[in-house]
Phi, psi and omega in degrees: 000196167316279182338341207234313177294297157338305210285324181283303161324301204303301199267006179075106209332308170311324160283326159283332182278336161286321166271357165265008142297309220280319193290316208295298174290322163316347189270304177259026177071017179248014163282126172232128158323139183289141173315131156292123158329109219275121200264111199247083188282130154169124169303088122264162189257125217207093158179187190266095177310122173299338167271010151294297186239097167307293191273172190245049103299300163294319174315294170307302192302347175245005120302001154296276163333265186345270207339327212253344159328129174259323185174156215307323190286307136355274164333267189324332190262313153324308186299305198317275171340328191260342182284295203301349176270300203238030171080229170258144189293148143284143185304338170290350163267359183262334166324312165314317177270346180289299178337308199290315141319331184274315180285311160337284199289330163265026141293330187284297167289009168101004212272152123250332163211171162206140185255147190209143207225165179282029165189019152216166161263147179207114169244119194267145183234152186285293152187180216278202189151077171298335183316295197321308200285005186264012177260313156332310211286301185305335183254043184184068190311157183055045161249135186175168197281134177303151181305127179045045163202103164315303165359300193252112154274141146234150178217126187258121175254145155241143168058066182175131208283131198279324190318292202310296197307298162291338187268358121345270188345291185300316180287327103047268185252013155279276166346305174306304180286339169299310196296319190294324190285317231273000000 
């Protein structure tokens, strides 16, 4: 009614449609807390440029949209949308979405954070599960575990776009762990 409409304006349709899922499966017991979210440190430059997307109207629903990557497919469908509105992304935006992608999936896979410096990686982990990393492991010689903490990978690089480098990586050992569910 009015009341639900009110409710709806104040926090915005995308947002009232999540939280009236998330009490709907608590209702029936099948609500699980969202994963904490994987902290993604590395100096680039990552965002919707105004002479890309003149307006901040449009600029917001599609960061909103970013936001909302999930997974590589996700991705593709965002970029596409954004060529097919407003032409070819600039590379800081293609940046954006690999990030936004890279941190889904390894929020998804158990990451809690990764660092990235100009010739290493340090992907810190919830805890280990060498199964997942060990296809990762093979397809990036010199990569391995800190000494006496499973936890932590390092992968030390040259000559390579670290966005480009990690969100491989990640998908990677996404892939790996998707194949492990079916």
């Amino acid at each position: 009614g009015p009341e639900q409409h009110g409710y709806i304006d104040a926090v915005g349709y995308d947002l009232y449609c999540k939280i009236l899922n998330e009490a709907i499966l608590e209702e029936k017991g099948e609500y699980q807390p969202p994963k904490e979210e994987a902290l993604i440190d590395m100096k680039i430059s990552a965002h919707i440029p105004p002479t890309y997307i003149p307006s901040e109207a449009d600029r917001m629903e599609m960061y909103k949209k970013i936001s909302l990557i999930r997974c590589e497919e996700d991705r593709v469908d965002v970029m596409d949308e954004l060529c097919d509105r407003f032409g070819e992304m600039p590379r800081v935006t293609e940046r954006l979405l690999l990030v936004a992608a890279t941190r889904a999936m390894a929020t998804e896979i158990g990451v809690m954070k990764i660092s990235v410096t100009e010739s290493m990686i340090t992907v810190k982990l919830r805890a280990p599960d060498l199964s997942l990393w060990s296809e990762v492991f093979a397809k990036y010689p010199g990569m391995r575990f800190a000494p006496a903490d499973p936890t932590t990978i390092f992968y030390r690089f040259a000559k390579a776009e670290p966005p480009k480098l990690l969100h491989e990586m990640i998908s990677l050992a996404y892939k790996v762990a998707k194949e492990e569910t079916k």
